[in-house]
C-alpha distance (Angstrom), angle and dihedral (degrees) to the residues before:
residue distance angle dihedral
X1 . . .
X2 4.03 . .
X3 3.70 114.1 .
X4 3.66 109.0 -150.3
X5 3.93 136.1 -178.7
X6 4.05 122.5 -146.4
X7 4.03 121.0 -147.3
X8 3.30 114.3 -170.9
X9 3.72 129.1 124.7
X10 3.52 103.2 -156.2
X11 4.28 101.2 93.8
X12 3.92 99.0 -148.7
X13 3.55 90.9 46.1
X14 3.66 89.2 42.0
X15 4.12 94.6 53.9
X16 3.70 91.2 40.2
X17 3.90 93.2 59.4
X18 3.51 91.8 43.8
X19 3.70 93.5 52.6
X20 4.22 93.6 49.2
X21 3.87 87.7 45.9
X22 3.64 98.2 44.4
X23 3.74 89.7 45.4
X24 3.90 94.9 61.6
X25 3.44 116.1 89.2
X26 3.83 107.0 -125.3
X27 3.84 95.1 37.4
X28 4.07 134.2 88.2
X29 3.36 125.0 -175.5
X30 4.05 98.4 -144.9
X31 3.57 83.3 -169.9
X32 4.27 161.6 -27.8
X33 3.60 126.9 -117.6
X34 3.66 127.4 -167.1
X35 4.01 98.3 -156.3
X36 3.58 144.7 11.6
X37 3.62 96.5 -90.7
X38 3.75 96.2 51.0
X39 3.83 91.4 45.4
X40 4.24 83.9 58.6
X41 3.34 94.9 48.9
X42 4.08 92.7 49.5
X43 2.88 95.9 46.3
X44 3.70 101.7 52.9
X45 4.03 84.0 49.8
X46 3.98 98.6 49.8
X47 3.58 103.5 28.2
X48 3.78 96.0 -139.7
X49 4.00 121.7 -146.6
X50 3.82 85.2 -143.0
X51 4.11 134.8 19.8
X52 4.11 111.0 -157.9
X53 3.78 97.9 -156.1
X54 3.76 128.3 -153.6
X55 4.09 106.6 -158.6
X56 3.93 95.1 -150.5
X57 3.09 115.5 53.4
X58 4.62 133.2 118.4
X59 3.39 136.8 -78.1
X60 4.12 93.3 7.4
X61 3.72 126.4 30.5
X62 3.91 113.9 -113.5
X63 3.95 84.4 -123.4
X64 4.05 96.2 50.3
X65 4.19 84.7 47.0
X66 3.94 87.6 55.4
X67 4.13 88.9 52.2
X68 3.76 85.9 48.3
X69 3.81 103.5 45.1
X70 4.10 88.9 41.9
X71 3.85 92.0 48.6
X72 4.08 80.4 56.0
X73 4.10 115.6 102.6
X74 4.17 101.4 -97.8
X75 3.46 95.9 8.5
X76 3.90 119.3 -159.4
X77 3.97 119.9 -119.4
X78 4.34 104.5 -90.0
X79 4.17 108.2 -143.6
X80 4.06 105.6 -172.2
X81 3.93 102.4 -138.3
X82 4.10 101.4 -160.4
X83 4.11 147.0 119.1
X84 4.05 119.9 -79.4
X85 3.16 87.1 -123.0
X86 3.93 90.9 69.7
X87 4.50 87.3 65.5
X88 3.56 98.8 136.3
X89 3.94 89.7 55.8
X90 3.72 94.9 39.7
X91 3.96 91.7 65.1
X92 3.53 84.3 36.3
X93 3.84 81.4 61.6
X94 3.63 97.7 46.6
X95 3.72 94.4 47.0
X96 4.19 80.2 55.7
X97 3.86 80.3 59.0
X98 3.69 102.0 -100.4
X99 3.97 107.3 160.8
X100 3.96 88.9 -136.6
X101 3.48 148.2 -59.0
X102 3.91 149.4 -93.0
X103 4.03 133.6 -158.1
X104 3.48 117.7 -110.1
X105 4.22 79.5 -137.2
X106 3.95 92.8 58.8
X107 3.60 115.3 122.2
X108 4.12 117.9 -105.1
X109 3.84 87.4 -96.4
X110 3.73 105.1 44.6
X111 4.46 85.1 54.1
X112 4.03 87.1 47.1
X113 3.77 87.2 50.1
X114 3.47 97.0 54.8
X115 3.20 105.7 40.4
X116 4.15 86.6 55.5
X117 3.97 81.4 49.0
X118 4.23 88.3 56.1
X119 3.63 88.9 49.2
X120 3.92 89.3 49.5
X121 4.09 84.4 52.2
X122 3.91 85.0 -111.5
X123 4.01 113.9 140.7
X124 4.00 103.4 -123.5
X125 4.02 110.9 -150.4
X126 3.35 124.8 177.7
X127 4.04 103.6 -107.6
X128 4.26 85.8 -144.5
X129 3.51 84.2 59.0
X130 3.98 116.2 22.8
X131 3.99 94.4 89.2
X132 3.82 98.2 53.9
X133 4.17 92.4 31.9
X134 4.02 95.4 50.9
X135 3.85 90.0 34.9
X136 3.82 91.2 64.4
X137 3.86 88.8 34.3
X138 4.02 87.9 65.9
X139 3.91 95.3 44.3
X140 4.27 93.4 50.3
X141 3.79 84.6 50.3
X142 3.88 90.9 53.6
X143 4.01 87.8 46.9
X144 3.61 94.1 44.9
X145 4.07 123.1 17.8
X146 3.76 97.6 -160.8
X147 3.61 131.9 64.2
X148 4.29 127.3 -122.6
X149 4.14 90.0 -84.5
X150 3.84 94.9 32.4
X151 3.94 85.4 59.0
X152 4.11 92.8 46.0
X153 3.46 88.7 53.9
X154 3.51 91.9 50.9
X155 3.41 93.8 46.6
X156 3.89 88.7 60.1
X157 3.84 99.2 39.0
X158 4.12 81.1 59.8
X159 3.57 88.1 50.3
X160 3.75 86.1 59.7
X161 3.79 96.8 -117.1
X162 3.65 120.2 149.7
X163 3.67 124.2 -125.7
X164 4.03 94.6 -95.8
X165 3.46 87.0 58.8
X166 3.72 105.4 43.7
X167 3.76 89.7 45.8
X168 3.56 92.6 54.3
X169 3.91 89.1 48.9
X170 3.70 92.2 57.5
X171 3.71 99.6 36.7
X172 3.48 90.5 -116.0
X173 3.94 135.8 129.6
X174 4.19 122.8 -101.0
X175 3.62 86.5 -118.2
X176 4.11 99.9 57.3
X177 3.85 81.7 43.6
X178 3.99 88.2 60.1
X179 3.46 84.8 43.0
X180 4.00 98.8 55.5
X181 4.23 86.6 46.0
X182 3.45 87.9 62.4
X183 3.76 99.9 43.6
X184 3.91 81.1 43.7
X185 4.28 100.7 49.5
X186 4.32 84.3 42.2
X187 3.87 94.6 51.5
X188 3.84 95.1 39.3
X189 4.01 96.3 37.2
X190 3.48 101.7 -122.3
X191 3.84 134.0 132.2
X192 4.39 95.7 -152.5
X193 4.02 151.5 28.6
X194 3.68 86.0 -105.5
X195 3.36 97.9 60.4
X196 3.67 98.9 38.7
X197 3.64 92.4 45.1
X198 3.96 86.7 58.1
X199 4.00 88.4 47.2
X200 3.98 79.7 52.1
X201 3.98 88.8 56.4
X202 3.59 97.9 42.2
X203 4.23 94.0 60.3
X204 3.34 94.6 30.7
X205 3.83 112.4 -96.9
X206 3.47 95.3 122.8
């Protein structure tokens, strides 16, 4: 059985998700949440399988709730559920470390697929949209090595704060902030803080 969650603040859509998940036979939705801060807190209570997650929704940001919820201990696999037309926030998403993303326009199937495809540790993407979407994903990376959280923990590492204090900053544990600096030193090609802090300088992250 996959355990899933549903965020998404709209109430109709909400319900009708909830009744074509609960409907199918090896799903359960464990729960609904109506905003990014809600969706956090469930899911640190239910430990979902799977998180469907709506990018615009109140109070938190469907794509800061994915950086949250992954930065959790056993984190469930995040599938953003939005319009193409949203692109710029879906990689935004996936930088967050969502494992992919469905149209709010798919057919009933195509969402039950991938949401059995999350649970499988498959990344779901939207064929209509996977071209364009991980086109543009591989040209931001080229731009810009790090991702949204690897560059705030940059930011603070330059500032000369030590891991205590940047994970307390970002809400995050010591451990993910360990794991960040060595995402950060392998992507920029350097072996310290020092030097990464003066890469950090040098392109303006400072």
């Amino acid at each position: 059985m996959i355990r899933l969650i549903v965020a998404e603040d709209h109430a109709v859509v909400r319900q009708g998700l909830e009744q074509l998940l609960g409907a199918a036979p090896d799903l359960e939705v464990a729960g609904s949440a109506a905003d990014g801060e809600e969706a956090v807190s469930m899911a640190a209570q239910t430990r979902p399988d799977v998180v469907l997650m709506d990018l615009e929704m109140p109070r938190m940001d469907g794509i800061e709730a994915t950086r949250r919820i992954l930065d959790a201990g056993q984190p469930p696999r995040v599938v953003v559920l939005t319009s193409f037309s949203d692109r710029e926030r879906i990689l935004d998403a996936l930088d967050a470390g969502a494992i992919g993303y469905l149209l709010k326009d798919a057919e009933p199937e195509e969402l039950l697929r991938g949401i059995r495809a999350a649970a499988r540790g498959e990344s779901p993407l939207d064929p209509k949209a996977a071209g364009t979407l991980l086109a543009a994903r591989e040209a931001r990376r080229a731009a810009h090595p790090l991702s949204e959280r690897q560059q705030a923990v940059l930011r603070l590492v330059a500032r000369g704060h030590p891991n205590k204090l940047i994970a307390r900053e970002l809400d995050i544990s010591e451990k993910t902030v360990k794991a960040h600096l060595t995402a950060i030193f392998q992507a920029l090609e350097v072996t310290d803080r020092t030097q990464a802090a003066l890469w950090a300088q040098r392109h303006g992250l400072g």
